[in-house]
C-alpha positions as a printed Julia matrix, in Angstrom:
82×3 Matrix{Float64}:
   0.0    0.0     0.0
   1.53   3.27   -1.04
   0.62   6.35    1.49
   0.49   9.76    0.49
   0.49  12.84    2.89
  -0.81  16.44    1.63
  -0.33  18.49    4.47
  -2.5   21.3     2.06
  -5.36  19.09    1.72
  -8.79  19.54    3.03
 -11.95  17.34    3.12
 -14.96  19.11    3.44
 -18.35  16.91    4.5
 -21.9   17.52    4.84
 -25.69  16.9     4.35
 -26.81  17.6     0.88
 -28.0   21.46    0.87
 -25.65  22.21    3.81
 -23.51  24.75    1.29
 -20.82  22.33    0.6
 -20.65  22.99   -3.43
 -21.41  26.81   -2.26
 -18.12  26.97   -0.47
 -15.81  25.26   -2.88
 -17.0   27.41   -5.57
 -16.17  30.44   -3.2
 -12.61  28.72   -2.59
 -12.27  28.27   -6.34
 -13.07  31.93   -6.98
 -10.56  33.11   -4.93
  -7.66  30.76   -6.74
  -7.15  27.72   -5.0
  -7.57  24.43   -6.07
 -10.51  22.26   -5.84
 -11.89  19.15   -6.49
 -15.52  17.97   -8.34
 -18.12  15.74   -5.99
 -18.16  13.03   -8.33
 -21.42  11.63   -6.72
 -24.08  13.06   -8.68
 -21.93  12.45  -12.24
 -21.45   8.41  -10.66
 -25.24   8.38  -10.18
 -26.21   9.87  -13.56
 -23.48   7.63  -15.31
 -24.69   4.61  -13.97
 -28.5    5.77  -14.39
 -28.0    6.14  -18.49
 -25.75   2.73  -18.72
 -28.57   1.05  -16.47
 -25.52   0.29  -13.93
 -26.28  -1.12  -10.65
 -23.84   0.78   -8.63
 -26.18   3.59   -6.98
 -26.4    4.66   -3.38
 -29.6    2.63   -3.27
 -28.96  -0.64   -5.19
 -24.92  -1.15   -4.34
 -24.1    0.96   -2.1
 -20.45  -1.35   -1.42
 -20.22  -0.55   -5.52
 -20.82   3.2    -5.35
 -18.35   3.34   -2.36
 -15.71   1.83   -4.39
 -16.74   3.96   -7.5
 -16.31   7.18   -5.11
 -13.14   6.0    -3.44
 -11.4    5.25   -6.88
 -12.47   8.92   -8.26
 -11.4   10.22   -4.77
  -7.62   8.74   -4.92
  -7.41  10.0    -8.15
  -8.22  13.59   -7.32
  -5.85  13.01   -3.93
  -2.93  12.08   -6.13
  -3.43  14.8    -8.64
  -3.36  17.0    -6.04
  -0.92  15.5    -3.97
   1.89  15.82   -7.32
   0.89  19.4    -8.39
   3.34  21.61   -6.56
   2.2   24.87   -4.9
């Protein structure tokens, strides 16, 4: 298992309609570098192919589809120098 540390990197949770995409637009207005929620793009995805791995049919699937899209982002992140 390879760990990677970003000492620059925050993870910001919450209840849908708590502000969440409100704030990292604000972040990404004032020039730093964000990430997408790739939860509602997974869901619509996997809506049009007729895919099975949705929040209420897989949710083990969906995890695993939001964890890969989540280390991705991580390691972009983690390699771009500031």
């Amino acid at each position: 298992m390879k760990i990677i540390k970003n000492d620059k990197a925050f993870v910001l949770t919450g209840g849908p309609g708590m502000g969440k995409t409100s704030v990292v637009d604000h972040l990404k207005s004032m020039r730093y570098k964000t990430v997408k929620e790739y939860g509602r793009d997974i869901i619509q995805q996997q809506l049009a192919l007729g895919g099975r791995k949705l929040p209420w049919k897989d949710s083990a699937g969906f995890a695993l589809e939001m964890y890969r899209q989540a280390r991705k982002d991580f390691e972009s992140t983690a390699s771009n120098k500031h």
